[in-house]
VEXDREN-2710 file (C-alpha; in Angstrom, 1 decimal):
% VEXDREN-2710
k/r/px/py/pz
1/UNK/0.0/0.0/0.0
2/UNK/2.8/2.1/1.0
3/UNK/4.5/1.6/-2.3
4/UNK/1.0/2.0/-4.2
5/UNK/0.7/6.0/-2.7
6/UNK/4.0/6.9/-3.3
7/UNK/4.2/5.6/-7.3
8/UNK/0.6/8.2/-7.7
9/UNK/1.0/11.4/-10.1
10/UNK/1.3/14.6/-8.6
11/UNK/-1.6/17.1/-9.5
12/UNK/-0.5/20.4/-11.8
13/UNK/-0.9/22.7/-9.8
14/UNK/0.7/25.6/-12.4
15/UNK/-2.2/24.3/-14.9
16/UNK/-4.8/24.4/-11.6
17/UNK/-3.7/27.7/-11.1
18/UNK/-4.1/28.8/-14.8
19/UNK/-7.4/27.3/-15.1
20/UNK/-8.6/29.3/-12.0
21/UNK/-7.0/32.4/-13.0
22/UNK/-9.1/31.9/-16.9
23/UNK/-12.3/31.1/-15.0
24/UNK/-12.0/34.4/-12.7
25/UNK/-10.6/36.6/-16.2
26/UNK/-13.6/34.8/-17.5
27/UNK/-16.6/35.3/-15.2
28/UNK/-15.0/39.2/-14.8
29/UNK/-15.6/39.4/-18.7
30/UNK/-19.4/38.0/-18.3
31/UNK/-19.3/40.4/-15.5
32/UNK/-18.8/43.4/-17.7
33/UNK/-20.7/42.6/-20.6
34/UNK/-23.5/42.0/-18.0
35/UNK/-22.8/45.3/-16.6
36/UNK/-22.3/46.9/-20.4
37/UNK/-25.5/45.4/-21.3
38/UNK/-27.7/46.8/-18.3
39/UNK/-25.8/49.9/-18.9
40/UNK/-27.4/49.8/-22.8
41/UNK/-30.4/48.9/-21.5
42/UNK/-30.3/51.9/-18.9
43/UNK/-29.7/54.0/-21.8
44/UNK/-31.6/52.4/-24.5
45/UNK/-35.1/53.1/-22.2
46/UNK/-34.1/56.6/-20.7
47/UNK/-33.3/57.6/-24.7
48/UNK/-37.1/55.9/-25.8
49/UNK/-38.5/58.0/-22.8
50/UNK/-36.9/61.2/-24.1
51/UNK/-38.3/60.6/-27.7
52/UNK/-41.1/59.9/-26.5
53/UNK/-41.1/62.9/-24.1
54/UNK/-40.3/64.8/-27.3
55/UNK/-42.8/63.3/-29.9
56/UNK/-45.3/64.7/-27.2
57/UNK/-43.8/68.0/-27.3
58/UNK/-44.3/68.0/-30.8
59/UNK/-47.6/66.8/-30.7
60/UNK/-48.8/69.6/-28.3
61/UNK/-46.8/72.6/-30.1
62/UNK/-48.6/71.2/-33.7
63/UNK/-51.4/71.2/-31.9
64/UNK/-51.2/74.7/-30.6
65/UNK/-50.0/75.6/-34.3
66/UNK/-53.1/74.2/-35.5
67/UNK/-54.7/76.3/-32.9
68/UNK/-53.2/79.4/-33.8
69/UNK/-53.5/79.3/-37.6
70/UNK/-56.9/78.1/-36.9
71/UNK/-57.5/81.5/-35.3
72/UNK/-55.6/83.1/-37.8
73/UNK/-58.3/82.0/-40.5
74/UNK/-61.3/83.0/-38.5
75/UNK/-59.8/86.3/-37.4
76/UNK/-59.0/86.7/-41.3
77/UNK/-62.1/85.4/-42.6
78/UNK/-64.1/87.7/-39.8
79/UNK/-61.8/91.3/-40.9
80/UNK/-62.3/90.3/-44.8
81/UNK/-66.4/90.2/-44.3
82/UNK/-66.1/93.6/-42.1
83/UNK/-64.4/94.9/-44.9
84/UNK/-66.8/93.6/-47.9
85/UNK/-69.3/95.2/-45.6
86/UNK/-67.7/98.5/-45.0
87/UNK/-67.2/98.8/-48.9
88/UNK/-70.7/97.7/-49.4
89/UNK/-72.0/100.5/-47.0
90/UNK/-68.8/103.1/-48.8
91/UNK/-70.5/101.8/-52.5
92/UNK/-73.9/102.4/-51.0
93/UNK/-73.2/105.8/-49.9
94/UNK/-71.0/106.9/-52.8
95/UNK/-74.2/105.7/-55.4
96/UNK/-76.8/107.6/-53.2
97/UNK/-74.8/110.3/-53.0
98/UNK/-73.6/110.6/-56.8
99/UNK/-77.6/109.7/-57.3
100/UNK/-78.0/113.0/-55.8
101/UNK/-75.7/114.8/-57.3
102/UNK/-77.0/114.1/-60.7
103/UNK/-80.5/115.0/-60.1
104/UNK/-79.1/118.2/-58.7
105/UNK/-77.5/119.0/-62.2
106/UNK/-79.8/118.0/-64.2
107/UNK/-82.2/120.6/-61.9
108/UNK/-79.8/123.1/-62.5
109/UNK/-79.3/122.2/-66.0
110/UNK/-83.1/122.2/-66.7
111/UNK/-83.4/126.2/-64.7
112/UNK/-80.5/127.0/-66.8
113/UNK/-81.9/126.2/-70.3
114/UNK/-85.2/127.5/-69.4
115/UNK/-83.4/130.8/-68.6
116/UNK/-81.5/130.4/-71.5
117/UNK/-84.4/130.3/-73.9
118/UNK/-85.8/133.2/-72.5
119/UNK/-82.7/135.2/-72.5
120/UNK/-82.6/134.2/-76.8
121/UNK/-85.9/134.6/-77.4
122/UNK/-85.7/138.2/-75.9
123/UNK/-82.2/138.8/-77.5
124/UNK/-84.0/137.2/-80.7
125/UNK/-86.8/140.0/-80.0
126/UNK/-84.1/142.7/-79.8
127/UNK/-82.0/141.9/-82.5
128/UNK/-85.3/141.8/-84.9
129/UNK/-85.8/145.2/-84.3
130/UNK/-82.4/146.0/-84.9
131/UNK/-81.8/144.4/-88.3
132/UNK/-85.1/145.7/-89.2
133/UNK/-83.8/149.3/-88.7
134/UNK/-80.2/147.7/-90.0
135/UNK/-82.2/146.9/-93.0
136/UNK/-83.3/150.1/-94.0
137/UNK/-80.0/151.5/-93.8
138/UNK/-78.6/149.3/-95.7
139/UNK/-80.7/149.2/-98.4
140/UNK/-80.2/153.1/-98.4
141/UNK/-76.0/152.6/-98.1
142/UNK/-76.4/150.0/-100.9
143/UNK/-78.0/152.7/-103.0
144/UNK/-75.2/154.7/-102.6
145/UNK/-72.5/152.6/-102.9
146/UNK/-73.9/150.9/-106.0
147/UNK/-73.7/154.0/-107.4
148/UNK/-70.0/154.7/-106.2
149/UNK/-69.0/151.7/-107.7
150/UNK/-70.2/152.4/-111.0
151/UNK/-68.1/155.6/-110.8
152/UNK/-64.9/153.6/-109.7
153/UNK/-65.6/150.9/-112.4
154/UNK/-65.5/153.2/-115.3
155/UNK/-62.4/155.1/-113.7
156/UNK/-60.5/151.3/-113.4
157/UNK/-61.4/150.7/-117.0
158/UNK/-60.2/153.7/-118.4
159/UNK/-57.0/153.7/-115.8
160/UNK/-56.2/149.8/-117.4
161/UNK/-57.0/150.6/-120.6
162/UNK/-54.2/153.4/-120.2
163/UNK/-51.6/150.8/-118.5
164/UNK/-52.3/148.3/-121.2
165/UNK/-51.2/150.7/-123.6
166/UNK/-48.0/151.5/-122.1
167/UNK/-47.3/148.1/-121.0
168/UNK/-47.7/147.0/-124.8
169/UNK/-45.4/150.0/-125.7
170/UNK/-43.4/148.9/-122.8
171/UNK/-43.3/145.3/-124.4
172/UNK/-42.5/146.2/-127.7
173/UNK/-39.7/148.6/-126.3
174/UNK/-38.3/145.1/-124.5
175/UNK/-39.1/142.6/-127.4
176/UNK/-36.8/145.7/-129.8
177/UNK/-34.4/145.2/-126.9
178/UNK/-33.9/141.8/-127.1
179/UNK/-33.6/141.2/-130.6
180/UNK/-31.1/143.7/-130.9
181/UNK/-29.2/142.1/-127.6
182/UNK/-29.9/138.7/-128.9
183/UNK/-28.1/139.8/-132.7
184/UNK/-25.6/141.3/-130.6
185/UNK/-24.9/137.6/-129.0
186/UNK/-25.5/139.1/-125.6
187/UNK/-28.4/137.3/-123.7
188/UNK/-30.9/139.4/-121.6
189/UNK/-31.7/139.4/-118.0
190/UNK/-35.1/138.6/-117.3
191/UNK/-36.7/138.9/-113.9
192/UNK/-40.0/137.0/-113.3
193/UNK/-42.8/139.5/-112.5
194/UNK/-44.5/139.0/-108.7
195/UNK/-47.5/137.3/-111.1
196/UNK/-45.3/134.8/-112.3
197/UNK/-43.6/133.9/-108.9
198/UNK/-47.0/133.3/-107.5
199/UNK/-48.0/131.3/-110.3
200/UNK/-44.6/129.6/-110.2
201/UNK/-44.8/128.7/-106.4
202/UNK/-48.6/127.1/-107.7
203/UNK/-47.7/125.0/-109.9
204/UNK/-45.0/123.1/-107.8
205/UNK/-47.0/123.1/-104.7
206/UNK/-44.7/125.7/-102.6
207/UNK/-45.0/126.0/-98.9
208/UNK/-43.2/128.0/-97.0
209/UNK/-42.2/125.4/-93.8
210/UNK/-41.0/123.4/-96.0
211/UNK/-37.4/123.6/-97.9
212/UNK/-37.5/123.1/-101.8
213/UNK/-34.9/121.1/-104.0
214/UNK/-34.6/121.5/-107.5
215/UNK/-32.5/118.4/-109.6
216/UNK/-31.4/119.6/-112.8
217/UNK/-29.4/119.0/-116.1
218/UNK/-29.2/118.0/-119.1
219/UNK/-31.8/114.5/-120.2
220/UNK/-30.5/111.3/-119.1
221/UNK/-27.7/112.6/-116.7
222/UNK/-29.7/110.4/-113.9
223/UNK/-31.4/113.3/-112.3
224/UNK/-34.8/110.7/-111.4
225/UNK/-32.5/108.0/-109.9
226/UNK/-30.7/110.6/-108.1
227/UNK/-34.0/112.0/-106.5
228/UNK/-35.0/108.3/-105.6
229/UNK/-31.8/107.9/-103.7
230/UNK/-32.2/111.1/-102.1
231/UNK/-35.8/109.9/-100.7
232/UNK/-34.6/106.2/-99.9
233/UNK/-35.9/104.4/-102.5
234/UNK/-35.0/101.9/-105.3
235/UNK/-36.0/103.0/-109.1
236/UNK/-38.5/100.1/-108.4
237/UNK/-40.2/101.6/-105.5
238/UNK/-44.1/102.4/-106.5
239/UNK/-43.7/105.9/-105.2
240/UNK/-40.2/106.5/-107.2
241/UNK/-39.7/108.7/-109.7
242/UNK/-40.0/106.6/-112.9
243/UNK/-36.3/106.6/-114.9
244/UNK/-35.3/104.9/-118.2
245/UNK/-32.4/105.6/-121.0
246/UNK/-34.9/108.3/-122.8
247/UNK/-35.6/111.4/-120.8
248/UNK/-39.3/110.8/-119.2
249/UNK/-39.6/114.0/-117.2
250/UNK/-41.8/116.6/-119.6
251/UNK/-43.0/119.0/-116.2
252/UNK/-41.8/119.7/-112.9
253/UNK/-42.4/116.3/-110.7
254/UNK/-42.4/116.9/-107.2
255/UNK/-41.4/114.1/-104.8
256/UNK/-41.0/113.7/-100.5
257/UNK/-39.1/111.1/-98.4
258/UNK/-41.9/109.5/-96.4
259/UNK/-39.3/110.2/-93.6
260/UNK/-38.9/114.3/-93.7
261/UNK/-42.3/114.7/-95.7
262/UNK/-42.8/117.9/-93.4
263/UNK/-39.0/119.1/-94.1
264/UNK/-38.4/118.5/-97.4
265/UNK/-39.8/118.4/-100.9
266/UNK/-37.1/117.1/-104.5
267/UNK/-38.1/118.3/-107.6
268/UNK/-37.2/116.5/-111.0
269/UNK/-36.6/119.6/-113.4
270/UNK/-37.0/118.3/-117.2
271/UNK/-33.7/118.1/-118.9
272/UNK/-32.9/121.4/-121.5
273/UNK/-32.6/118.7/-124.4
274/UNK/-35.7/117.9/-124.1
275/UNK/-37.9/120.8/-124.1
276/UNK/-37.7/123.3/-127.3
277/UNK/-36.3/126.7/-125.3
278/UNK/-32.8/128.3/-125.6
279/UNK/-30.6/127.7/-123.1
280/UNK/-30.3/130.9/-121.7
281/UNK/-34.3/131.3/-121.1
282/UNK/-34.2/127.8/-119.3
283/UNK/-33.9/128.8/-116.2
284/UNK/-36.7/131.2/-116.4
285/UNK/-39.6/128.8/-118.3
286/UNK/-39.0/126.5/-116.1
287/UNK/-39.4/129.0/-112.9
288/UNK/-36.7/127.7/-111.1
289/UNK/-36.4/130.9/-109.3
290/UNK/-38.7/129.9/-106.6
291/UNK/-36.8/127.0/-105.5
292/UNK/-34.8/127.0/-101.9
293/UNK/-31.7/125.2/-103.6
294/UNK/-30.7/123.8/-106.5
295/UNK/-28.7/120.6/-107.7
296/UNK/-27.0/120.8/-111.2
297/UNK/-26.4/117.7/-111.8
298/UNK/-24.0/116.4/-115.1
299/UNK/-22.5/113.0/-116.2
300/UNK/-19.8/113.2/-119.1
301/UNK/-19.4/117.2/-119.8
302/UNK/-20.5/120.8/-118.6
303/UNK/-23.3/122.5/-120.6
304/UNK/-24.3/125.8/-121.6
305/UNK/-27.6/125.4/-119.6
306/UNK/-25.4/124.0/-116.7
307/UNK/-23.9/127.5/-116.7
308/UNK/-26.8/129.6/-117.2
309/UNK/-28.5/127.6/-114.4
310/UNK/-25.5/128.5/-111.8
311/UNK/-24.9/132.2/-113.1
312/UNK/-29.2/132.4/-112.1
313/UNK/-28.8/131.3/-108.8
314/UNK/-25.4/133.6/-108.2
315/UNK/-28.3/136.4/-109.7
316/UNK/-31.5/134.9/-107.4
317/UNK/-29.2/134.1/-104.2
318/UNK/-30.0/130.7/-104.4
319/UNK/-27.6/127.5/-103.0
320/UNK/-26.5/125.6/-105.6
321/UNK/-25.1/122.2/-105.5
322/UNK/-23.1/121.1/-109.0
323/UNK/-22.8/117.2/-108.5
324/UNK/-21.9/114.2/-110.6
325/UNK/-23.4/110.8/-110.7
326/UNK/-23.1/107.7/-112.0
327/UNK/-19.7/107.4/-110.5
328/UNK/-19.9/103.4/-110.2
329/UNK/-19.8/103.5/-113.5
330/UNK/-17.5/105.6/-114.7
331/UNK/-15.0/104.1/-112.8
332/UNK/-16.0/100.3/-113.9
333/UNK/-15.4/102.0/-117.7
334/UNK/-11.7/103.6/-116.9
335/UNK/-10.7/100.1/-115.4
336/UNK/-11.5/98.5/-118.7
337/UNK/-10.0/101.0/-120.5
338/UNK/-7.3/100.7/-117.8
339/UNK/-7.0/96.6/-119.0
340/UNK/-9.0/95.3/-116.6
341/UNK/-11.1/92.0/-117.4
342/UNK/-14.7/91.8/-115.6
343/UNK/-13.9/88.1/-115.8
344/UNK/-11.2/88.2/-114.0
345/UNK/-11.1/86.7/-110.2
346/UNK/-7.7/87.7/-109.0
347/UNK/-9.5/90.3/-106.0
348/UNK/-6.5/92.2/-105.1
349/UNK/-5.7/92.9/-109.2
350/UNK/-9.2/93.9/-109.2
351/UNK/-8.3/96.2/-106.1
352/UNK/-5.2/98.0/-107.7
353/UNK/-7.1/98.5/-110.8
354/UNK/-10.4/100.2/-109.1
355/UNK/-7.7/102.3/-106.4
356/UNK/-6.2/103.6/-109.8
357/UNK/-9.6/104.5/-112.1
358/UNK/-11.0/106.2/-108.7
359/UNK/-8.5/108.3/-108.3
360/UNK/-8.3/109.5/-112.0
361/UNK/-11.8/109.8/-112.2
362/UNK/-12.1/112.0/-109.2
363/UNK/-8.6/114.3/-110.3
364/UNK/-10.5/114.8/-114.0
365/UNK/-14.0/115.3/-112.9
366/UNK/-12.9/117.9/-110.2
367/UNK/-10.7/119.5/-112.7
368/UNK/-12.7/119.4/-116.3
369/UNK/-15.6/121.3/-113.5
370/UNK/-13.1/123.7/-112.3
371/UNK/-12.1/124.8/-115.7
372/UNK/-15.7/125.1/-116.8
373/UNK/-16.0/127.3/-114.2
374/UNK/-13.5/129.6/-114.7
375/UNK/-14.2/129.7/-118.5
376/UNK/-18.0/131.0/-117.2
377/UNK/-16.6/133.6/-115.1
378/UNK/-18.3/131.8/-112.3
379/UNK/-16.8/131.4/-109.2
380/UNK/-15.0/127.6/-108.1
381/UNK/-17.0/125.9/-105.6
382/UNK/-17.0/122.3/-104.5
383/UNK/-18.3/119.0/-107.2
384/UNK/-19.8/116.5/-105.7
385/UNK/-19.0/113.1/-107.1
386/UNK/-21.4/109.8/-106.0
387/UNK/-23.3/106.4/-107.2
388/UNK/-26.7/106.7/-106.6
389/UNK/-26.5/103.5/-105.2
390/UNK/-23.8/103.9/-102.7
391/UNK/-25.9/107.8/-101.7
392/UNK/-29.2/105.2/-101.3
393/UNK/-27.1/102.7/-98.7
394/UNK/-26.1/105.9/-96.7
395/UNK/-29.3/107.6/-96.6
396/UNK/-31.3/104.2/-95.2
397/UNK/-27.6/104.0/-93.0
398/UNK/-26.6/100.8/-94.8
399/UNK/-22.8/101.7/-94.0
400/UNK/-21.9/100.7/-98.0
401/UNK/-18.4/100.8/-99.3
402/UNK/-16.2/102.6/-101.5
403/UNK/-18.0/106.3/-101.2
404/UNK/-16.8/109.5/-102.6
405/UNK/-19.0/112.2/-101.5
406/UNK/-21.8/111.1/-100.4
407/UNK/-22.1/111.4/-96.9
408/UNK/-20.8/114.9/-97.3
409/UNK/-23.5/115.6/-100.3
410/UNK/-26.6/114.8/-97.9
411/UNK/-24.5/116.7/-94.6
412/UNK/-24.1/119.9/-96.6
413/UNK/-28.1/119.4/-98.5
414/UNK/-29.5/118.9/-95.1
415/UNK/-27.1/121.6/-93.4
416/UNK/-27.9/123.6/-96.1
417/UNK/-32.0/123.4/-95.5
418/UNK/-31.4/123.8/-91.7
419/UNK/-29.6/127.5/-92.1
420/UNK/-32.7/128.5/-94.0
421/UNK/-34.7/129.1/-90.8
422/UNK/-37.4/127.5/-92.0
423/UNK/-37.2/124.6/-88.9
424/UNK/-36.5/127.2/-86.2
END
């Protein structure tokens, strides 16, 4: 036995000690969680009771919202029928009151006519007896002046039979004067009577608030197209002056830009080629003499009737404008004679060659009307060269490119019509 109990295994007490200390590191884990877990739980229910504290909070202040907007309405609802009553009870008054007030007029109205008619039908009364007396006065006065006209009739004849005769010896005397001036090559200066001025300004429709053009020349120098572009509008506009290669202006056509109809009124002269008169009496038949200014307008050459025109005005005082259209043209024509071909696509060549034919044409057409000039004994003034085309784009403010004098024509015209003093 004594052997048996001393061969027995000794117990591990490290591993017994091991296992203890796991099981008390173990129960002080379940001991945490335990407490971790009640501590959740703590929290869990004092958070539910504070939601639900706080849903009730809500519920009451929506509630009390509800309340208030509630009120809100009513109290709205009760001030909006106060007011459809107080502006039933203003609309009430204002009616009854305005009902009074027309009855009151038409009272007054009604005394006032009534006292009216009485007033005429005794000024009616009054003034009866005074034409009647009226009358007889005049019937007497009538008497006598009948007979003072009589006297002053058969003085006027024999005072106009008397001035007939000396203004038909007058006339002869001028008619001698004038042949014998016109033999001598000198051409007369004739100054329209104040009968043919009036019956001048007639015929073209002169008013004095408005400012009066005249275009003139010779036929087909492009005096209609030029007019057109001066009122904004294409040769193919229905109110345009009508143009063509023959001269189609016989009489003085008058013509307004829809835009300045008040301002300004253009004139298309007939040309001096067309009409059977000398060039010298040109100016006069056509009673150009009336107009406000005047546009002499040429295309290849000056003309005796150009210069007649402009020594007129110099005579009469009026502005005169001496231009030159057509421009676009002659230009095109110097580049051909120049060498240029129309077919041609090289756009700079084409450039050099219009540079070149615009300057020429502007050095010859300002010098050919500066020697024309000087050979009239007229003083030099200012040619103004354009395309009726390119004028057209600037007056409707197109902006269009390659002018001459265009701008400049219609700033000097219009400056021109502005010093008159007929706009002030």
């Amino acid at each position: 036995m004594g052997n048996h109990h001393s061969h027995e295994p000794q117990p591990d007490w490290a591993a017994i000690e091991r296992a203890q200390r796991e099981r008390q590191e173990a129960e002080e884990r379940q001991r945490q969680a335990e407490e971790a877990a009640r501590h959740a739980r703590e929290a869990a229910e004092r958070a539910a009771r504070e939601a639900e504290q706080q849903r009730q909070r809500e519920r009451e202040a929506q509630l009390a919202a509800e309340r208030a907007a509630q009120a809100a309405r009513e109290e709205a609802e009760r001030m909006r029928r106060q007011r459809e009553e107080a502006e039933r009870a203003e609309r009430r008054a204002r009616e009854e009151a305005e009902a009074r007030a027309r009855e009151e007029r038409a009272r007054a109205e009604r005394i006032a006519r009534e006292m009216e008619e009485e007033r005429r039908k005794q000024e009616a009364e009054r003034l009866a007896a005074i034409a009647a007396r009226e009358e007889e006065a005049r019937r007497q006065r009538a008497i006598e002046e009948e007979a003072r006209r009589a006297r002053q009739a058969q003085e006027e004849a024999e005072r106009q039979a008397r001035e007939a005769a000396e203004a038909a010896r007058r006339a002869q005397a001028e008619r001698e004067e004038v042949e014998r001036q016109l033999k001598k090559g000198i051409q007369p200066v004739v100054m329209p009577t104040a009968e043919e001025i009036r019956l001048a300004k007639a015929k073209v429709q002169y008013k004095d608030t408005i400012f009066h053009f005249a275009v003139a020349g010779i036929a087909g120098s492009g005096k209609s197209s030029l007019i057109n572009a001066l009122c904004g509008m294409n040769n193919n506009d229905p109110n345009a002056a009508p143009t063509g290669v023959n001269e189609t202006t016989l009489e003085i056509s008058r013509y307004v830009d829809t835009a300045h109809s008040q301002q300004f009124a253009w004139y298309d002269v007939p040309g001096s080629g067309t009409l059977t008169i000398p060039d010298w009496q040109y100016f006069n038949a056509q009673g150009l003499y009336i107009f406000d200014c005047i546009l002499v307008l040429f295309n290849n050459r000056f003309t005796m009737t150009d210069r007649a025109i402009l020594a007129n005005c110099r005579r009469f005082q009026i502005p005169t404008f001496i231009v030159r259209s057509k421009s676009d043209q002659h230009i095109f024509n110097l580049m051909k004679d120049m060498g240029y071909d129309p077919d041609e696509e090289d756009t700079h060549r084409r450039g050099q060659f219009y540079k070149a034919a615009r300057e020429q044409y502007i050095s010859e057409t300002r010098e050919s009307v500066k020697n024309n000039l000087a050979e009239a004994n007229l003083p030099d003034q200012r040619v103004y060269i354009v395309s009726n085309n390119t004028l057209l784009g600037a007056v409707n403010d197109k902006g269009p490119k390659r002018m001459i004098d265009e701008v400049e024509l219609l700033t000097d015209l219009y400056s021109e019509a502005y010093r008159s003093g007929k706009f002030s």
